[in-house]
C-alpha positions as CSV (number, residue, x, y, z in Angstrom):
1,X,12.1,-3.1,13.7
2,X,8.9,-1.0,15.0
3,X,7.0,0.6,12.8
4,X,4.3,2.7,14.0
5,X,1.0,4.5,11.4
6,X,-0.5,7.5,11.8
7,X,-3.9,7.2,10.3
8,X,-4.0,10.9,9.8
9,X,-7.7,11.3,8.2
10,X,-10.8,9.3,7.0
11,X,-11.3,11.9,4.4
12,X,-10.2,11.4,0.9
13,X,-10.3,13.0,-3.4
14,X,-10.4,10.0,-4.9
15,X,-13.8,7.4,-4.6
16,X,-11.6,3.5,-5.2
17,X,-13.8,1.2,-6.3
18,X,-11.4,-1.4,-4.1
19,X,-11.4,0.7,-1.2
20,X,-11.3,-2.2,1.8
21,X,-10.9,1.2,4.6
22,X,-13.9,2.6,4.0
23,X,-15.4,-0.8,5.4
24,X,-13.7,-1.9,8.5
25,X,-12.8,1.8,10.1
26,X,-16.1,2.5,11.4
27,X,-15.4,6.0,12.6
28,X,-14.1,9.2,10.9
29,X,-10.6,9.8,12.3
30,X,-10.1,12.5,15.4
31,X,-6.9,13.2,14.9
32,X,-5.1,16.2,16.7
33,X,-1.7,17.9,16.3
34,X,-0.8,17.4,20.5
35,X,-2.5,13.9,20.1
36,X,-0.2,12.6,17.4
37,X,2.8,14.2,18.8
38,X,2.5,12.6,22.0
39,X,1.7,9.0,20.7
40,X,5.0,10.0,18.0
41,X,7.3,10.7,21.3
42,X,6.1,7.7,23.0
43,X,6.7,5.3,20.5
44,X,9.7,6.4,19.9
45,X,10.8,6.5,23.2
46,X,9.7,2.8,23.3
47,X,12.3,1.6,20.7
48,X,10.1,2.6,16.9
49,X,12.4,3.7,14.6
50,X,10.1,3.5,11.2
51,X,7.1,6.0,11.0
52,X,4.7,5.8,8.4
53,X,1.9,8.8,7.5
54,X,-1.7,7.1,5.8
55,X,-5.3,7.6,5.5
56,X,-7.6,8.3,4.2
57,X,-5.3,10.9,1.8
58,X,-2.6,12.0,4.5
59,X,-1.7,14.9,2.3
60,X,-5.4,15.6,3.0
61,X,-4.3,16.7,6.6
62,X,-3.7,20.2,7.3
63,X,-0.7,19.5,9.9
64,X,1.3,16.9,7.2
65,X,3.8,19.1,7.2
66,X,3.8,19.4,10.5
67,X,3.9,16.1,11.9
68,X,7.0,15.0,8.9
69,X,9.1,18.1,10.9
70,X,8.7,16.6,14.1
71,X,9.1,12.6,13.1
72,X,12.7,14.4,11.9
73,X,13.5,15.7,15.3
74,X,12.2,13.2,17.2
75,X,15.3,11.4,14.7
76,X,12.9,8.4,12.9
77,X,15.0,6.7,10.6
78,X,12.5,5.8,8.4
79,X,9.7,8.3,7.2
80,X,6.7,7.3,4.6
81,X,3.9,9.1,3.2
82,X,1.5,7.0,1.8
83,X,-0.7,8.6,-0.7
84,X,-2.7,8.6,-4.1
85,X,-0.4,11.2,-5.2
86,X,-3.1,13.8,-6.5
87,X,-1.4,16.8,-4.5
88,X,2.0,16.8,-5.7
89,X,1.5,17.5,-8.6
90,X,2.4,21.1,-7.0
91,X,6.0,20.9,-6.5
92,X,5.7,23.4,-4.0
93,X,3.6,21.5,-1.5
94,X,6.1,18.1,-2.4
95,X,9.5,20.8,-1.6
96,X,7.4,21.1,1.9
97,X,7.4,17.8,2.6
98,X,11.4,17.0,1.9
99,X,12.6,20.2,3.6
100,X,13.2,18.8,6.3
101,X,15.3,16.1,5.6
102,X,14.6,12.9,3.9
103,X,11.7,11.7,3.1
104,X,10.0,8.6,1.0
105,X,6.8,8.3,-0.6
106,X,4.7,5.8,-1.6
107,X,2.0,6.7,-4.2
108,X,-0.7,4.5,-6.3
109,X,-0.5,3.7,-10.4
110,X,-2.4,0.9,-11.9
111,X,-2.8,1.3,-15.6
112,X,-1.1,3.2,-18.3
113,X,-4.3,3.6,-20.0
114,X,-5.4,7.3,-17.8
115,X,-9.3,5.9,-18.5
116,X,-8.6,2.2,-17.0
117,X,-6.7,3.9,-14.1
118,X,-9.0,6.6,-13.4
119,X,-11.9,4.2,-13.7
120,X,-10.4,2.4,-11.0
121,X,-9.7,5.5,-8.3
122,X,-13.3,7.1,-9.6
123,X,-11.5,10.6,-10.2
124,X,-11.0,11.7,-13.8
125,X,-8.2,14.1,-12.6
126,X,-5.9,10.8,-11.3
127,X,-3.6,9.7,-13.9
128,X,-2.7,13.4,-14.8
129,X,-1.7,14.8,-11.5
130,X,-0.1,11.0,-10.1
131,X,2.2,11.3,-13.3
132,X,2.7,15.1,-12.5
133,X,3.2,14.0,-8.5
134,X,5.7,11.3,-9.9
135,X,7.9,13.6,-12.3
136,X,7.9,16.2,-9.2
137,X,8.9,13.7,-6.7
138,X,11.9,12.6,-8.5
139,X,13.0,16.2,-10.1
140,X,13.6,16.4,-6.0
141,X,15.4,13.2,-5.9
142,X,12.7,11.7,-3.4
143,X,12.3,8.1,-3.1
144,X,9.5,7.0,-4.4
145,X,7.2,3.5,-4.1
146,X,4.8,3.1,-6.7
147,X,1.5,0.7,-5.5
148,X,-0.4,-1.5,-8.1
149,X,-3.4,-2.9,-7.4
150,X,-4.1,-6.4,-9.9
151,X,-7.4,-6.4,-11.1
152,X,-9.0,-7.5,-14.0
153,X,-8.5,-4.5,-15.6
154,X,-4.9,-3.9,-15.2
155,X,-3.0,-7.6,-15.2
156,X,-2.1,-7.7,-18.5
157,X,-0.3,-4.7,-18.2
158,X,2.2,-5.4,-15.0
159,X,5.4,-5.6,-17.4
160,X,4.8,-2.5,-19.0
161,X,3.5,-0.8,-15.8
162,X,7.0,-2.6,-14.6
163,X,9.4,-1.1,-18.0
164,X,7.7,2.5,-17.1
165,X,8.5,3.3,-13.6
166,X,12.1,1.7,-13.8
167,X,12.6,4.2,-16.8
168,X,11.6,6.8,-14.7
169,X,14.2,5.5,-12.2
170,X,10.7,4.8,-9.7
171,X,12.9,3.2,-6.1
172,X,10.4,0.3,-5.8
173,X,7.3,-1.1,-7.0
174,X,4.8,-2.9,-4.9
175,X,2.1,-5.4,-6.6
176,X,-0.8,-5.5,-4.5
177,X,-3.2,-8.5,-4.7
178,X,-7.3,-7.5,-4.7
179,X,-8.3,-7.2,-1.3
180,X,-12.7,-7.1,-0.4
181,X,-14.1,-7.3,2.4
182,X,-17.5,-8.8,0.8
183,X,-18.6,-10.3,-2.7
184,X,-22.1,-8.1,-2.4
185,X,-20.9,-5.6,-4.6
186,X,-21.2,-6.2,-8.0
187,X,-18.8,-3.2,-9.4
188,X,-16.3,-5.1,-6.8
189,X,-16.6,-8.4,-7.6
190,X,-16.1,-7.3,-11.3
191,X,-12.3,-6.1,-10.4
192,X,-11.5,-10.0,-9.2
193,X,-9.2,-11.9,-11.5
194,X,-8.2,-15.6,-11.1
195,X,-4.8,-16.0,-10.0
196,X,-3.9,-18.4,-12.6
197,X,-4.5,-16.1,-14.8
198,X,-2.8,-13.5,-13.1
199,X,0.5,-15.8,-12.7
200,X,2.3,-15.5,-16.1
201,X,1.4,-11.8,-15.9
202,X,2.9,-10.4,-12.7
203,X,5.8,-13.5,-13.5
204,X,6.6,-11.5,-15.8
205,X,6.8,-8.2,-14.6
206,X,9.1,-9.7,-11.2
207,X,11.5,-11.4,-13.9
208,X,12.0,-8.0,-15.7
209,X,12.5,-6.3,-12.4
210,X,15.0,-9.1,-11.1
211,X,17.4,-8.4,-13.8
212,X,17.0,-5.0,-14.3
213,X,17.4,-4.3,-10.9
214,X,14.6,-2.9,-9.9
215,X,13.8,-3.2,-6.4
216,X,9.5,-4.8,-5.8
217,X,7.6,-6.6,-3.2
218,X,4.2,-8.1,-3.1
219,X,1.4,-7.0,-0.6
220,X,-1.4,-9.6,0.6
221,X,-0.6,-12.2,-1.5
222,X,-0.7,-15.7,0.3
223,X,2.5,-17.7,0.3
224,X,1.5,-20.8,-1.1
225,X,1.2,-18.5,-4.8
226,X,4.4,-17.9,-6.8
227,X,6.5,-20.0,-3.9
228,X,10.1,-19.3,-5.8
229,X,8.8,-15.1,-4.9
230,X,8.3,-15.5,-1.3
231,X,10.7,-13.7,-0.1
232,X,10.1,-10.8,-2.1
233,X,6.4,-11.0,0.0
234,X,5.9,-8.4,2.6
235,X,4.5,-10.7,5.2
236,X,8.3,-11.6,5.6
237,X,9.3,-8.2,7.1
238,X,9.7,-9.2,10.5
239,X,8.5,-5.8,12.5
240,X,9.2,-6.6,15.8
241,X,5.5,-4.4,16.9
242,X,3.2,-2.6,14.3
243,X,0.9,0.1,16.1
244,X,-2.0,2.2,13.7
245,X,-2.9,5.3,15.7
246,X,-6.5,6.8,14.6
247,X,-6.2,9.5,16.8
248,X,-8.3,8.2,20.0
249,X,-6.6,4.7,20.3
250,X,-4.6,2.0,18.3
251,X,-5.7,-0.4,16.6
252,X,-3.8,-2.9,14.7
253,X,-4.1,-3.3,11.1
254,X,-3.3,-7.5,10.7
255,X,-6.3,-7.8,13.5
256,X,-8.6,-5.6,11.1
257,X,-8.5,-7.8,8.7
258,X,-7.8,-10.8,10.8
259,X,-11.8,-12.3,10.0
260,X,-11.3,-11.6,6.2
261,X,-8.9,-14.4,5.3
262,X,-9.2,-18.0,5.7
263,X,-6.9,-20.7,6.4
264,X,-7.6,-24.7,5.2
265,X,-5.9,-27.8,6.7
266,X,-3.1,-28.0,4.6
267,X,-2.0,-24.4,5.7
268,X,-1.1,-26.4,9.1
269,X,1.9,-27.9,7.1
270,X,3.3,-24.8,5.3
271,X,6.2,-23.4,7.0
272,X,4.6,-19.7,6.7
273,X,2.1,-21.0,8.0
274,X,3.2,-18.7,11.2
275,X,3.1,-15.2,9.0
276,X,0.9,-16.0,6.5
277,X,-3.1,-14.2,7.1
278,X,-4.1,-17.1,4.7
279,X,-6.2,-16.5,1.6
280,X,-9.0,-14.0,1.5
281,X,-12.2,-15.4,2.0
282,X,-14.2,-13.8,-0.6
283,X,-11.6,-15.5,-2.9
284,X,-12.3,-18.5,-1.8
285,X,-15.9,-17.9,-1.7
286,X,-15.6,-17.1,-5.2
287,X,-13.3,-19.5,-6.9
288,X,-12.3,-22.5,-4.1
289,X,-8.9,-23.8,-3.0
290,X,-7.5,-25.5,-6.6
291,X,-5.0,-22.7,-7.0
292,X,-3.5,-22.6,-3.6
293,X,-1.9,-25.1,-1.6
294,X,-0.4,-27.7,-3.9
């Protein structure tokens, strides 16, 4: 598989406290309608099949709408917006979207509780219009991705976050572990949660979705946690070639973040050892290697 990103826009409505992006993209995107078309043709010329539309907010991006049209006549088999899910909460603008054939969507939840969740994307509008966005989304039988960050406000809450979205017949759920860049921050380094403590939490939530059969994968979580999981772990997609296109050049995303995780010599033994980034580094800075690599 080749899956290529269109980094549509820097800009943004919601503030994330755990934004990594807003660190290691040093420039404000340049993106133009003829740019992204060409780079869209080329790839797929070249043998991508999977396109996937991010930010920044991509709904944020005047020519969305646009740019979805043309991924379905180029004939991508695969087409994702990833967004925080405050604009469709007008079904108009969502019916724009689908029009054109289908479409999936991948959109970020983390609490129940509107003030934890809201607290957490810095917009007091959030929780209303992503619950709004979610109902609309699947009144138009999208398919829909919901992304959970685990922080320390929202672990204790994965297998209800989990007994929610497959009531609302939500395609897949992704649990995301905390990603930062640095430890500097204070309202950051609050968000952090041991993954011990985490364990019998999200445990939970994957055993409920296992025999419900509700579809969920984990995002930047190192292998050597929850090994009987691993291959629900996204590092095990195997994409033949991943390109990010900002709008002046590529860049690619695993290299961005490349200097933010750290490996120790036991990783040398571990047969992921080949697709697994390692363990972030402020993790490690903050807590040591006792939870990982036993």
């Amino acid at each position: 598989m080749k899956n290529l990103k269109i980094i549509t826009t820097s800009d943004c409505n919601n503030k994330c406290i755990f934004c990594i992006f807003r660190k290691i993209r040093k420039k404000r995107n340049k993106l133009t309608i003829p740019s992204a078309k060409l780079v869209m043709g080329q790839c797929k010329k070249k043998g991508f099949d999977r396109i996937f539309f991010t930010g920044g907010e991509p709904t944020l991006y005047p020519a969305l709408e646009e740019l979805i049209k043309y991924a379905h006549e180029l004939k991508y088999g695969y087409i994702l917006v990833g967004s925080n899910g405050l604009n469709f909460k007008n079904i108009e603008y969502c019916k724009k979207l689908i029009k054109y054939g289908k479409c999936e969507f991948a959109i970020s939840i983390h609490s129940l509780d509107y003030m934890v969740n809201n607290y957490l994307v810095q917009n007091n509008e959030h929780f209303s219009s992503a619950i709004q966005g979610l109902l609309n989304l699947k009144k138009l039988e999208a398919s829909i991705t919901v992304r959970i960050l685990v922080t320390r406000m929202n672990f204790k809450e994965l297998l209800d976050l989990s007994l929610f979205l497959n009531k609302n017949k939500v395609k897949k759920i992704q649990f995301q572990f905390y990603c930062m860049a640095e430890t500097r921050d204070k309202q950051e380094r609050n968000l952090v949660v041991r993954v011990s403590e985490i364990e019998p939490y999200i445990e939970a939530a994957m055993t409920f979705c296992i025999k419900n059969n509700q579809e969920f994968n984990l995002l930047n979580f190192p292998f050597c946690f929850l090994k009987k999981y691993n291959r629900y772990n996204c590092d095990n997609l195997e994409f033949e070639e991943v390109s990010s296109f900002d709008g002046e050049e590529f860049c690619d995303c695993k290299e961005q973040i490349k200097n933010l995780k750290v490996k120790n010599k036991k990783c040398e033994d571990c047969p992921h050892n080949y697709i697994c980034g390692g363990v972030w580094k402020y993790y490690i800075d903050l807590f040591g290697w006792d939870e990982f690599c036993q």
